[in-house]
C-alpha positions in Angstrom: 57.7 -20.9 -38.6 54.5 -22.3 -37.0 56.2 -21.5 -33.8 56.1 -17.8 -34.9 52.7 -17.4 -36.2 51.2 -19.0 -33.2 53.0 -15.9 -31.2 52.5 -13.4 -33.6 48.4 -14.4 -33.6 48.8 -14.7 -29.7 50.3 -11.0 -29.6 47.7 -9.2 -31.7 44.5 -11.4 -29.6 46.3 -10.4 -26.4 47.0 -6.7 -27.9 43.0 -6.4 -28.9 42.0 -7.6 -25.3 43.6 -5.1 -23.5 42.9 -1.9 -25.7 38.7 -3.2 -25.0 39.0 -3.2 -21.6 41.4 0.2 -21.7 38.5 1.7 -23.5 35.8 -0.2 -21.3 37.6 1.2 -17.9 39.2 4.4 -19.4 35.2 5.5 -20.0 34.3 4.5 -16.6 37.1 6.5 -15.3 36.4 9.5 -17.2 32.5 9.3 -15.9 34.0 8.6 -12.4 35.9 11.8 -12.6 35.0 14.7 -15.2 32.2 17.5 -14.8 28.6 16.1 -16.7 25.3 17.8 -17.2 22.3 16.1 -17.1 19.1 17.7 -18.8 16.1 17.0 -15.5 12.9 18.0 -14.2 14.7 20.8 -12.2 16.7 22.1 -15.0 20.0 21.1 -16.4 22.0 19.7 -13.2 25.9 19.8 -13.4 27.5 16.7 -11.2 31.6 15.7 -11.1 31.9 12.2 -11.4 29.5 9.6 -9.7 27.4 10.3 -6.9 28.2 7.6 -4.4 26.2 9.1 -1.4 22.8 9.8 -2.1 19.8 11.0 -0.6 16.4 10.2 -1.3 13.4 12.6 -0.2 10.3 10.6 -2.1 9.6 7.1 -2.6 9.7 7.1 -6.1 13.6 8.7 -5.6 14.3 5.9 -3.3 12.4 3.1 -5.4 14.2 4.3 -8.4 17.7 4.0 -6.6 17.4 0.5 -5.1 16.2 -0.2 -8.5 19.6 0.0 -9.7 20.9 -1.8 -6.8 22.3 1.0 -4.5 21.3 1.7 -1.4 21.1 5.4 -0.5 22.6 6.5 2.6 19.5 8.4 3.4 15.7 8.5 2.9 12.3 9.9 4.6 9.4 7.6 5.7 5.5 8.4 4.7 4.2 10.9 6.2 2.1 8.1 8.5 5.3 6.9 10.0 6.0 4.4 8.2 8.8 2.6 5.1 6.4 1.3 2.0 6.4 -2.6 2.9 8.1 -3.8 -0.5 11.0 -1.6 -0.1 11.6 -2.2 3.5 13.7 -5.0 3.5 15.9 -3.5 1.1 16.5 -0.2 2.9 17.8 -2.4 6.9 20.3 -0.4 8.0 19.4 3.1 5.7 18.7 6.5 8.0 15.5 7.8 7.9 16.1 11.5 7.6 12.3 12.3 8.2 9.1 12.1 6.7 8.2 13.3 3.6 6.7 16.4 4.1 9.1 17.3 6.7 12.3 16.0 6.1 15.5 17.4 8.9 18.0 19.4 7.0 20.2 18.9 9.7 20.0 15.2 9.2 20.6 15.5 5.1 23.7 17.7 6.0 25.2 15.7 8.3 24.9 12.6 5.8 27.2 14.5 3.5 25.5 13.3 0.5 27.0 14.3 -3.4 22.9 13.9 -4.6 19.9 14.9 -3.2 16.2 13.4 -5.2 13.3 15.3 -4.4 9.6 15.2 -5.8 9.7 18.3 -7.7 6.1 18.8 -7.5 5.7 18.3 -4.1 4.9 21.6 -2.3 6.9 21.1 0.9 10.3 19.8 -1.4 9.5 23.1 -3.6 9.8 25.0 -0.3 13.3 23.9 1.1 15.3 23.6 -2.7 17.3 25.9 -2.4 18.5 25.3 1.1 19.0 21.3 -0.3 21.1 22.9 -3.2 23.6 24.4 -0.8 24.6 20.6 0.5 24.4 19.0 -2.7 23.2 19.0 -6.4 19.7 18.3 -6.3 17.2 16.4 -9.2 13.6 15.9 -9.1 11.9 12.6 -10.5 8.1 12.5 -10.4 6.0 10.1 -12.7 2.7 10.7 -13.7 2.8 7.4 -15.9 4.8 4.5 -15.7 6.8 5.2 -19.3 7.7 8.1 -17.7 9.2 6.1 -14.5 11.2 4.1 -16.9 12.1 7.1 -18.9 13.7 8.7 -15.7 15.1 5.6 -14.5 17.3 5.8 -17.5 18.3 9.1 -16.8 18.9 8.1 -13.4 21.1 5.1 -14.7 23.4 7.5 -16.6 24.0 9.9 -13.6 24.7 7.2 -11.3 26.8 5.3 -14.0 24.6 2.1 -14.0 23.1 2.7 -17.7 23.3 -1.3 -18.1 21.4 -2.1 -15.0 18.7 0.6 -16.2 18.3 -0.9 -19.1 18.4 -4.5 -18.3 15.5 -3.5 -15.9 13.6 -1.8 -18.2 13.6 -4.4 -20.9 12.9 -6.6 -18.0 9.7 -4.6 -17.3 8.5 -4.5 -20.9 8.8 -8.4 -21.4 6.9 -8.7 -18.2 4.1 -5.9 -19.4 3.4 -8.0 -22.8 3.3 -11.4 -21.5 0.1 -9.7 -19.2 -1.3 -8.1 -22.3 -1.3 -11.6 -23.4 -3.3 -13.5 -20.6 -5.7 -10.5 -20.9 -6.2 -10.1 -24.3 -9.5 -11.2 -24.3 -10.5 -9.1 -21.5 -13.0 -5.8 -21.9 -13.9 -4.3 -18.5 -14.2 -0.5 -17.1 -11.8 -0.4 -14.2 -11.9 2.7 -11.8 -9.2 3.5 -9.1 -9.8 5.9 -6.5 -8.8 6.9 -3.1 -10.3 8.5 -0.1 -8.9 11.3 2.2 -9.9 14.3 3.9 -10.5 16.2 1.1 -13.7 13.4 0.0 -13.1 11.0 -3.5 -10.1 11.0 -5.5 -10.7 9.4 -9.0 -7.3 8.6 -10.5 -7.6 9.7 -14.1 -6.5 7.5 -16.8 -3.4 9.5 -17.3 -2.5 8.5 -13.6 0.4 6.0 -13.1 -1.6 3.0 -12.5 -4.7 4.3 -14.6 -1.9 4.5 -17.6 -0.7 0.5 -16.3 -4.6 -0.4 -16.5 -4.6 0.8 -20.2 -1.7 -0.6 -21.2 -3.0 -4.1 -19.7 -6.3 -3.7 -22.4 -8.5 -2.8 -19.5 -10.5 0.1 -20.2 -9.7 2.7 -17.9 -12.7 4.3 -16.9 -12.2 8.2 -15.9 -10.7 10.0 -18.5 -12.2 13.8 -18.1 -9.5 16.6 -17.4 -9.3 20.1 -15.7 -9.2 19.4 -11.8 -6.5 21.0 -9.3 -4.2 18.4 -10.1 -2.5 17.0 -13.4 -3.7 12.7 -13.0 -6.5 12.8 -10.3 -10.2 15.1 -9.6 -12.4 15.0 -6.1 -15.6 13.7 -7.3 -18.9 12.5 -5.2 -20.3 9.0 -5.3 -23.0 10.8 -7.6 -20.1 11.0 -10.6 -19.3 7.9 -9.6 -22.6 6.0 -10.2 -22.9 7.7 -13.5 -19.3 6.3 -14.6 -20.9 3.4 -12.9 -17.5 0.8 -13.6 -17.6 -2.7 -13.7 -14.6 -2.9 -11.3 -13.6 -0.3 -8.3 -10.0 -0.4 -6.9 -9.5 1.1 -3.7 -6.2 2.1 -2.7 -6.1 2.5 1.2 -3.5 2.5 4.1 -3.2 -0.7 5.7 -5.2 -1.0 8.6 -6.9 1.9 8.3 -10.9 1.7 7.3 -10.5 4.1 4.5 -13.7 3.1 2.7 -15.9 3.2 6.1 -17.8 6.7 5.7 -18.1 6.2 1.8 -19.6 2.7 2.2 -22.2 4.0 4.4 -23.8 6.4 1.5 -27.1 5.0 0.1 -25.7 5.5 -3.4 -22.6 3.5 -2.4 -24.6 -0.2 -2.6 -26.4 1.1 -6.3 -22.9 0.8 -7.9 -22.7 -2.0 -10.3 -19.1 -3.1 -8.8 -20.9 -3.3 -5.1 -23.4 -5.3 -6.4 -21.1 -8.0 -7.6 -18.8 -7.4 -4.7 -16.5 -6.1 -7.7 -14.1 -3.7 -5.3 -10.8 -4.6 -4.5 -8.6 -2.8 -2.2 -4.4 -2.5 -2.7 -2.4 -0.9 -0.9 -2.0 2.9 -1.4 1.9 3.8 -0.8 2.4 0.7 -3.7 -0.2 2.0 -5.8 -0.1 5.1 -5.8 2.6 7.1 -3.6 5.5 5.3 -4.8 5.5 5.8 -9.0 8.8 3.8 -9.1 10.0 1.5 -11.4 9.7 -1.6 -9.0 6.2 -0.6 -8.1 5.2 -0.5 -11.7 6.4 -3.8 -12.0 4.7 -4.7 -8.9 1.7 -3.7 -9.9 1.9 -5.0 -13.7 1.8 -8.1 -11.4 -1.0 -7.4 -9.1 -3.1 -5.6 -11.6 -3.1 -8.8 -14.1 -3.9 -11.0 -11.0 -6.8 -8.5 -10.3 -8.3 -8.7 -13.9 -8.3 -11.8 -14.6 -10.6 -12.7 -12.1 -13.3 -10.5 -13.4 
């Protein structure tokens, strides 16, 4: 009788074990094989099973995919020639299929990709959509703050079937972000980020992607006016600048390039409070503020922390 109960007990355990992992594989199946639509910044996007083989024309596109642990087969280089240095390592062996603002159709065609991930913002990706859509669905991911980086890293996770990767990273991101806001709680200083190119000053507003990391690390972010060209950053003169007059300047600049040259040689430049107590730091610019993935943001959670709590 014991005998019997044993087996019974034995059959129904072994009975519940398989029907989970029927369900657990029978829903990765399904999402390996039937038509979804995903709601993105390019409109609703209709994809048949997983993309496997994808192509990545911005860096946030590309950080946002290693994130998850795949490797595209495909991605385009900074328009200076050159593969951000924290995601190099992880992209040996990837194609470059151009630079950013000029990436070779020919190239993305031959790659036979099932996804394409453009910046949908960016003027030279808005220009060649819909002779990307004819190779392969296409989806835009651009984030102007790093919630929303996590928010379409998510959304990422679920097209590419990784949902639990996504999630595991973003919770990993959050623990990370409140254990900062904890070394710094103390802290109360204006920070200002800018960076320099042809076009003279670019304040990053506190909206920006690292402005909105600053904030969230209790810093207060200094440049919070509205209305430029551009949704998260104005061109400004040193003269705005000395009236903001911050207690910290961050610099973002190319690597080996003396970005800050010209601007350090205006007479209002050594009046700023930061110059006087050599108060500038400089990071590096495809990290800080090209990339907008969810690896940089956690990069420079880290970095940022480091930077204020030495002020």
């Amino acid at each position: 009788m014991l005998h019997k109960k044993q087996t019974t007990l034995l059959t129904v355990l072994l009975s519940f074990i398989l029907l989970f992992t029927s369900a657990f594989s029978g829903n990765t199946a399904d999402a390996a094989t039937k038509t979804r639509k995903f709601k993105t910044e390019l409109g609703v996007v209709t994809l048949k099973g997983i993309p496997k083989k994808i192509v990545t024309l911005s860096m946030a596109g590309t950080d946002a995919v290693l994130t998850l642990g795949v490797k595209p087969v495909g991605y385009t280089i900074s328009n200076s020639n050159s593969t951000p240095v924290y995601l190099k390592n992880k992209l040996k062996g990837v194609q470059s299929v151009g630079t950013l603002s000029a990436p070779s159709l020919e190239r993305i065609t031959a790659l036979k990709p099932d996804l394409i991930i453009i910046d949908q913002d960016y003027e030279f990706h808005k220009a060649i959509l819909s002779k990307l859509q004819k190779i392969s669905p296409v989806v835009g991911f651009r984030a102007n703050s790093y919630k929303e980086s996590m928010s379409q890293l998510m959304t990422l996770g679920d097209i590419m079937g990784k949902k639990a990767q996504a999630k595991a990273f973003v919770n990993s991101f959050d623990s990370e972000l409140n254990k900062s806001k904890a070394k710094l709680k103390d802290k109360n200083i204006d920070v200002l980020g800018f960076f320099v190119n042809k076009s003279g000053i670019n304040v990053w507003q506190d909206n920006s992607f690292s402005g909105t990391i600053f904030t969230a690390l209790k810093a207060n972010y200094a440049y919070k006016e509205r209305g430029g060209e551009y949704s998260d950053f104005q061109t400004v003169n040193l003269e705005k600048i000395l009236s903001i007059d911050p207690d910290l300047i961050v610099a973002y600049v190319d690597p080996g390039k003396s970005d800050l040259k010209d601007v350090s040689k205006n007479p209002i430049w050594p009046k700023l409070k930061a110059v006087k107590n050599k108060h500038v730091v400089q990071v590096n610019r495809d990290l800080w503020s090209r990339s907008r993935g969810p690896l940089a943001a956690k990069l420079i959670v880290k970095e940022a922390t480091s930077i204020l709590s030495r002020y």
